[in-house]
N, C-alpha and C positions, 0 to 999 in steps of 0.2 A: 504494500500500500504506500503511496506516495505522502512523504515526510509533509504535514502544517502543522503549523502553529494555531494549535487551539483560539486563543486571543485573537490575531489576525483572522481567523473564519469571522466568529463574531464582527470585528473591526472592521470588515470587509461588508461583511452581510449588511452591518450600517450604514454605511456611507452609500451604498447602492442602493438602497429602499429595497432588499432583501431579495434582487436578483442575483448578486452570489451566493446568498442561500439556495437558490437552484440550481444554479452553476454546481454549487457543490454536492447537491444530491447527485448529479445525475452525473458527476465525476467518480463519489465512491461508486454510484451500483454499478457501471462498465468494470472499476477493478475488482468490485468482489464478484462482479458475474465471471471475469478473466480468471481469476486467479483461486479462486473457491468453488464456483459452479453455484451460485446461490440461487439460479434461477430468479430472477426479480426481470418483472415483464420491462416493455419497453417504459420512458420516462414522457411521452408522449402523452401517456395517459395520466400525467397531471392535471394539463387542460379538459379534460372530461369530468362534467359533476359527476358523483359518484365513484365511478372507477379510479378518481382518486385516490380515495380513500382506503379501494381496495389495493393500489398501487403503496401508500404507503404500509398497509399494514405488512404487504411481501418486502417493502426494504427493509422495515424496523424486523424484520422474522430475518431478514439477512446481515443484516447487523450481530443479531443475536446468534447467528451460527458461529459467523465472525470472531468476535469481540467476546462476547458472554455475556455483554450489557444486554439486558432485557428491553425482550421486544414489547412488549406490555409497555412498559415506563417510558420508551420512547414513542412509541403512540400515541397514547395518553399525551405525555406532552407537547407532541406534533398539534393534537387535535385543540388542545387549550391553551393555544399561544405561546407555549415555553418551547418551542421549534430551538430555538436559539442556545436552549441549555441543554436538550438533546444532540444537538449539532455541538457544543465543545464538549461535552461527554463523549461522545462516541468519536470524537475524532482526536483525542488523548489515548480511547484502548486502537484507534488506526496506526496508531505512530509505534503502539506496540507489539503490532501485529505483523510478519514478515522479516524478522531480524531487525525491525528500529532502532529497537534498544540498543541492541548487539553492534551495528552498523556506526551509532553513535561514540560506542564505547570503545571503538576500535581506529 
């Protein structure tokens, strides 16, 4: 998974009126469909009512294959405006996922 800065997502997602926020969705699910198989449909189906929704629930279920971070917790907060605190959670256990750590440490 590609190395951010938790803070900088957020920072980013700000200052754009949260179309880095989508940018960034639809950046992890290509690496963890790449690199995991996580199966998370296309991200097209953002703009569709409904099938959103069902869109997000298969990323935050792909996250959670991922990461371990639960998929529940990040939907939930997808769905109740806390997007923002799911996106730096989950992308603090991204940076640890794939050698990060290790990559850093070396």
């Amino acid at each position: 998974m590609t190395q951010r800065s938790p803070i900088m997502v957020l920072v980013y997602t700000v200052i754009s009126f949260g179309i880095y926020g989508i940018y960034w969705f639809v950046k992890t699910k290509d690496e963890m469909n790449a690199k995991f198989n996580t199966g998370i449909p296309t991200a097209w189906l953002l703009i569709v009512p409904i099938a959103n929704l069902f869109w997000l629930w298969k990323y935050w279920n792909g996250v959670q294959k991922v990461t371990g971070f639960s998929g529940i917790a990040g939907f939930l907060m997808t769905l109740f405006y806390l997007s923002w605190l799911a996106m730096f959670i989950a992308q603090g256990k991204f940076n640890t996922v794939g050698g990060g750590a290790q990559a850093r440490a070396a």
